[in-house]
C-alpha positions as CSV (number, residue, x, y, z in Angstrom):
1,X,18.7,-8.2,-9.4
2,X,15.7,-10.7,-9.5
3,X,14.7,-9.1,-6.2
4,X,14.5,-5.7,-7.6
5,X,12.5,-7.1,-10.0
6,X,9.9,-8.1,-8.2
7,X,9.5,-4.8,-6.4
8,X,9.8,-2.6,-9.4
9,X,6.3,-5.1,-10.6
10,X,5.0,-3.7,-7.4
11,X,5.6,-0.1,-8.0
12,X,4.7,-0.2,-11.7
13,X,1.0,-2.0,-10.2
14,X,1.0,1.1,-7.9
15,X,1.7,3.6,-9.7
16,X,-0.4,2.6,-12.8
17,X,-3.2,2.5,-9.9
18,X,-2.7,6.0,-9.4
19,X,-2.4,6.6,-13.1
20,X,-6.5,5.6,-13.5
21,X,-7.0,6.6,-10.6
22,X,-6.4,10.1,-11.4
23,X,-7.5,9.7,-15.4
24,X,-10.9,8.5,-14.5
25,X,-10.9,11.2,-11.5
26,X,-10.4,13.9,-14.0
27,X,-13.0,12.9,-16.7
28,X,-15.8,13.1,-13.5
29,X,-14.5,16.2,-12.4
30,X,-14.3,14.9,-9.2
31,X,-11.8,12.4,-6.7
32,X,-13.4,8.5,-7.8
33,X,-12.6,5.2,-6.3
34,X,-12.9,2.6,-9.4
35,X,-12.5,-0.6,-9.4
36,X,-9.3,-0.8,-10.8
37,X,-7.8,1.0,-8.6
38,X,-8.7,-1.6,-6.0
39,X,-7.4,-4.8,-8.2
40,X,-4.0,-3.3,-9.1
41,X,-3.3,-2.6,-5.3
42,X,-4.0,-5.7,-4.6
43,X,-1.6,-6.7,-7.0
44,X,1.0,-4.6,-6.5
45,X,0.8,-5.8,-2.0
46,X,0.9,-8.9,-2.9
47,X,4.2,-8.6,-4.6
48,X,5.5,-5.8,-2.5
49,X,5.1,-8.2,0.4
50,X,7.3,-10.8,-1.6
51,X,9.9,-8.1,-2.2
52,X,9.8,-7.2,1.5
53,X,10.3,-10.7,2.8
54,X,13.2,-11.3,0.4
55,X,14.9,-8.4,1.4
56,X,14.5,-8.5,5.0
57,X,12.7,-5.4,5.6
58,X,10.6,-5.4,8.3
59,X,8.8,-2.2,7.4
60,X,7.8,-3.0,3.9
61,X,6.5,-6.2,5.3
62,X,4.5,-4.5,8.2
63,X,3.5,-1.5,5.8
64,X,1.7,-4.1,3.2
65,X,-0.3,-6.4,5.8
66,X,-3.1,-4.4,7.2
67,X,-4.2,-2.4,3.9
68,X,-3.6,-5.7,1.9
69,X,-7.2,-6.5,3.6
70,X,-8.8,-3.6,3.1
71,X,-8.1,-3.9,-0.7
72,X,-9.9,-7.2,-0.2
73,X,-12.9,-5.0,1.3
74,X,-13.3,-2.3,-1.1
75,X,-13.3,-5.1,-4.1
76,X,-15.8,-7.1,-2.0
77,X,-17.9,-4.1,-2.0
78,X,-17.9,-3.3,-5.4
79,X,-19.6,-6.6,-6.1
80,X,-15.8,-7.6,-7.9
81,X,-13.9,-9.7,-5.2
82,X,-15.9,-12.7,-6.3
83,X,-15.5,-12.6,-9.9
84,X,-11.6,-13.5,-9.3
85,X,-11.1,-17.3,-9.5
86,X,-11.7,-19.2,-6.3
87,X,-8.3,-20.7,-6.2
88,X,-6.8,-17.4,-7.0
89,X,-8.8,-16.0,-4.1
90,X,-7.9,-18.4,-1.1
91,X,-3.8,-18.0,-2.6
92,X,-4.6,-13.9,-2.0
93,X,-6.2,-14.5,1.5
94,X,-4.3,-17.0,2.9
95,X,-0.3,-16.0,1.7
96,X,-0.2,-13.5,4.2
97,X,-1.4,-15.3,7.0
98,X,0.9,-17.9,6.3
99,X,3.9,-15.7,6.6
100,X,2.5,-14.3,10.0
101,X,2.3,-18.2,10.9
102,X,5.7,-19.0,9.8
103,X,6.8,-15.6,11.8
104,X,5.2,-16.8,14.6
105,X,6.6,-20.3,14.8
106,X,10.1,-18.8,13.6
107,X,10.2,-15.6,15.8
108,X,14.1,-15.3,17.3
109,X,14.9,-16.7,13.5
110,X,12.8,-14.1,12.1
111,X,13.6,-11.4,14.8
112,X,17.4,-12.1,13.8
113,X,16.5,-11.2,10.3
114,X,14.0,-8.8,10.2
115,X,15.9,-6.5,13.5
116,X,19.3,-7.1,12.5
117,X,21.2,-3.9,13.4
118,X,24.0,-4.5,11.3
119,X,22.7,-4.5,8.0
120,X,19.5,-1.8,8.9
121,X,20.2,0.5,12.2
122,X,17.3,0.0,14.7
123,X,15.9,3.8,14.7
124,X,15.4,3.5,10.5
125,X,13.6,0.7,11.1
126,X,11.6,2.1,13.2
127,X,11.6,5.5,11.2
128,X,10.3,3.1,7.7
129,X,7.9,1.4,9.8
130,X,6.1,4.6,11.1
131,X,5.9,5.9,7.7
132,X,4.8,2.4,6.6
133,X,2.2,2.8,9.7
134,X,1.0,6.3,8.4
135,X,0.5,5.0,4.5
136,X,-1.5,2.1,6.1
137,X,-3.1,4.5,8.3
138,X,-5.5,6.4,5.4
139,X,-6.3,2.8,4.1
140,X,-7.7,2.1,8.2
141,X,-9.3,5.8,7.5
142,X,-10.6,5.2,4.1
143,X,-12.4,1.3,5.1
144,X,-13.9,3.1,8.2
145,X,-15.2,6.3,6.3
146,X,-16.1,4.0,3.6
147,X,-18.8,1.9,5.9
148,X,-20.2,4.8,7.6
149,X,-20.9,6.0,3.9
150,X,-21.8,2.4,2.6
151,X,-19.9,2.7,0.0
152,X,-15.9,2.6,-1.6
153,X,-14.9,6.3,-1.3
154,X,-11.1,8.1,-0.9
155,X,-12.1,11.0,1.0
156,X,-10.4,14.1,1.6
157,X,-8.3,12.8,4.8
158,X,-7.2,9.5,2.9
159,X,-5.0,11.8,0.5
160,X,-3.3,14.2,3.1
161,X,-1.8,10.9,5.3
162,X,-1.2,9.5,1.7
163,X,1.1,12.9,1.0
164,X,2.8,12.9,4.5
165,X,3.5,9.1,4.5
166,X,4.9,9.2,0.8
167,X,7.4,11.7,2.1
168,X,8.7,9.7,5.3
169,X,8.9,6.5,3.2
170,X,11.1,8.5,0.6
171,X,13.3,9.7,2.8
172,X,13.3,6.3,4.6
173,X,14.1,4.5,1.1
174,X,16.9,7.5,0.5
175,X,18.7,6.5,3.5
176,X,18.0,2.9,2.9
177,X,19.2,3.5,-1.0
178,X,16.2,1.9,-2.1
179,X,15.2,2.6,-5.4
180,X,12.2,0.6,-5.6
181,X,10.7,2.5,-2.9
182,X,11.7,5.9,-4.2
183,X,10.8,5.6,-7.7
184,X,7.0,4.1,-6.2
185,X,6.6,6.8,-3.7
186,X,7.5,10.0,-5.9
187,X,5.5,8.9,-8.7
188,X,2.5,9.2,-6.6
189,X,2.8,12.6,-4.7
190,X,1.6,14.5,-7.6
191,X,-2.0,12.7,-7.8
192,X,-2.1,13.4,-4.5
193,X,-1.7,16.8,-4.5
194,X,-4.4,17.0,-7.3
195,X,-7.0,15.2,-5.5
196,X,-6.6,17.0,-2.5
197,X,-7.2,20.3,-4.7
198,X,-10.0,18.4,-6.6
199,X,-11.8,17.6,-2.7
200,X,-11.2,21.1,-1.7
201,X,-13.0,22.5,-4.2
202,X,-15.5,20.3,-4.3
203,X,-19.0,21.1,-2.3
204,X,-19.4,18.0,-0.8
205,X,-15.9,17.4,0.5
């Protein structure tokens, strides 16, 4: 139960992400990436990762580690990454790459647990870990728009992966009887429907 805990904090961090997300997007009139949204996805990795580690799934883990960073980069160029505590700051950067140490040193123990075809079959994991792949996919899109713009932006393409990874990982966590994962994922398909429609009728999309 503690488990599930710590994975429905995750959710709740992403979903109220999307929840300001969208307010703040609606009071511009047009699709914003604030700062907040940055700092609760940050949260909300962090403790995703923990979940996924406890509960042996390799496709949460794997999902969480490459945008984790590129939260790190969009606060860093909002000027806000440094205004979070030093120690706080090193625990964020380095927890991560301890576990991929660890992983590393521990690789048929972790291979045993993480690719254990008895308690997960092999082609789920591999179906949760390409729709992990495709929701880490528009962050890799959003961080390499975002420097040839110079600045934090969620651009049109950003929220159409978001939509089509949201519905593999649902269906993943459906046959995985995930509820953590289900309850996260749904929550967010509706802002992403609006800020596609928002970017579409925008001029500038």
């Amino acid at each position: 139960m503690g488990v599930y805990i710590i994975g429905f904090l995750a959710q709740l961090f992403f979903s109220t992400r999307v929840l300001f997300q969208w307010i703040i997007s609606e009071r511009h009139r047009q699709v914003m990436s604030p700062s907040i949204y940055w700092l609760l996805s940050l949260a909300g990795s962090y403790l995703l990762f923990l979940y996924g580690w406890l509960r042996g799934d390799f496709a949460i883990l794997f999902g969480q580690l490459i945008a984790y960073y590129i939260y790190i980069w969009n606060l860093n160029q909002k000027s806000d990454w440094q205004k979070i505590p030093l120690p706080l700051r090193w625990l964020l950067l380095l927890t991560p790459l301890a576990v991929i140490l660890y992983s590393v040193s521990e690789a048929v123990a972790f291979a045993a647990r993480f690719f254990n075809t008895d308690v997960i079959p092999f082609w789920l994991i591999l179906f949760g870990s390409l729709g992990q792949i495709l929701f880490t996919m528009r962050f890799v899109y959003q961080w390499y728009y975002s420097r040839k713009k110079r600045e934090s932006v969620l651009p049109l393409g950003f929220w159409l992966v978001s939509l089509l990874g949201s519905c593999t990982i649902v269906a993943y966590a459906l046959y995985r009887r995930d509820p953590v994962l289900i309850v996260g994922q749904s929550f967010g398909v509706a802002a992403y429907c609006r800020n596609i429609y928002l970017l579409c009728r925008s001029p500038h999309s």
